[in-house]
C-alpha positions in Angstrom: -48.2 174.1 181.3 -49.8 174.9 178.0 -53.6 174.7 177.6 -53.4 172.2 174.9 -52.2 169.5 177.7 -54.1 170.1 180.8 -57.3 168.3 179.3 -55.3 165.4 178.1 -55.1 161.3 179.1 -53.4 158.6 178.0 -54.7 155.7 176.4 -53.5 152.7 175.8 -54.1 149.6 173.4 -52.4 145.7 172.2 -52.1 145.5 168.7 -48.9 143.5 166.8 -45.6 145.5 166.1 -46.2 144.7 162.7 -49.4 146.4 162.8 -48.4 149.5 164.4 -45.2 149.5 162.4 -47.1 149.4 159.2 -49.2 152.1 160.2 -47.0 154.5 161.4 -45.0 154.4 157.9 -48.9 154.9 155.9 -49.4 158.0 158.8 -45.7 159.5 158.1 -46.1 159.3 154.6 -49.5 161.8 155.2 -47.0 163.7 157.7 -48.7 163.0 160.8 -47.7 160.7 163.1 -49.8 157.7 165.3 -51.3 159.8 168.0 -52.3 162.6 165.6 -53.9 159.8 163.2 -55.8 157.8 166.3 -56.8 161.3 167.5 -58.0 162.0 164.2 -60.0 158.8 164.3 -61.5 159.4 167.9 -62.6 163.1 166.6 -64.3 161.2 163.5 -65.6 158.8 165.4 -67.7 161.5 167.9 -68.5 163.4 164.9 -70.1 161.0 163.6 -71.8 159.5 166.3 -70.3 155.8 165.1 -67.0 154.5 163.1 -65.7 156.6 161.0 -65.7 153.7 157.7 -67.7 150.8 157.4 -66.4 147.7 158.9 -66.4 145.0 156.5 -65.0 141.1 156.7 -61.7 140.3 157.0 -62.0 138.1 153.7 -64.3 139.8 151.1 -67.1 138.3 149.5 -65.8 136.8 146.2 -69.2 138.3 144.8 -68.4 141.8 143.3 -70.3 144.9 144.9 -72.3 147.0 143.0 -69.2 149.7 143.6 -66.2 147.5 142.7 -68.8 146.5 139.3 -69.0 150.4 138.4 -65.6 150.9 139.0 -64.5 148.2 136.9 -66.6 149.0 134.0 -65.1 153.1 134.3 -61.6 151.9 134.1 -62.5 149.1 130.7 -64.2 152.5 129.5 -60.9 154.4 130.0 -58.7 151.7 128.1 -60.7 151.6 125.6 -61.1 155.3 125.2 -57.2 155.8 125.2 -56.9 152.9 122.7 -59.0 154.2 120.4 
């Protein structure tokens, strides 16, 4: 048996179909499939001693962040820089 298996478990989770579906066609595009891409995530995860992204709401706050403002101001700057 290879190294790379002895210190291995299993784990298991519910989520919908649709939901691992979609995900495993975003992870093949990258080229790595769903246990590489949740391993990835656990690996992040202790790294960073927390999640590895910012959980947010399911349903946004209709009020603009100070991020999405800058953002939208670069790309009117960009229009109007190609237009002109």
């Amino acid at each position: 048996m290879a190294q790379a298996t002895v210190n291995q478990t299993r784990i298991q989770i519910r989520t919908s179909k649709t939901l691992k579906d979609q995900a495993t066609e975003v992870f093949a595009d990258m080229g790595i499939d769903l246990t590489a891409a949740i391993n990835m995530f656990l690996s992040q995860a202790v790294k960073e001693g927390g999640m590895p992204f910012k959980p947010m709401a399911l349903t946004p706050s209709k009020k603009p962040c100070a991020r999405q403002k800058t953002a939208a101001s670069s790309m009117r700057e960009t229009r109007m820089r190609r237009k002109g």
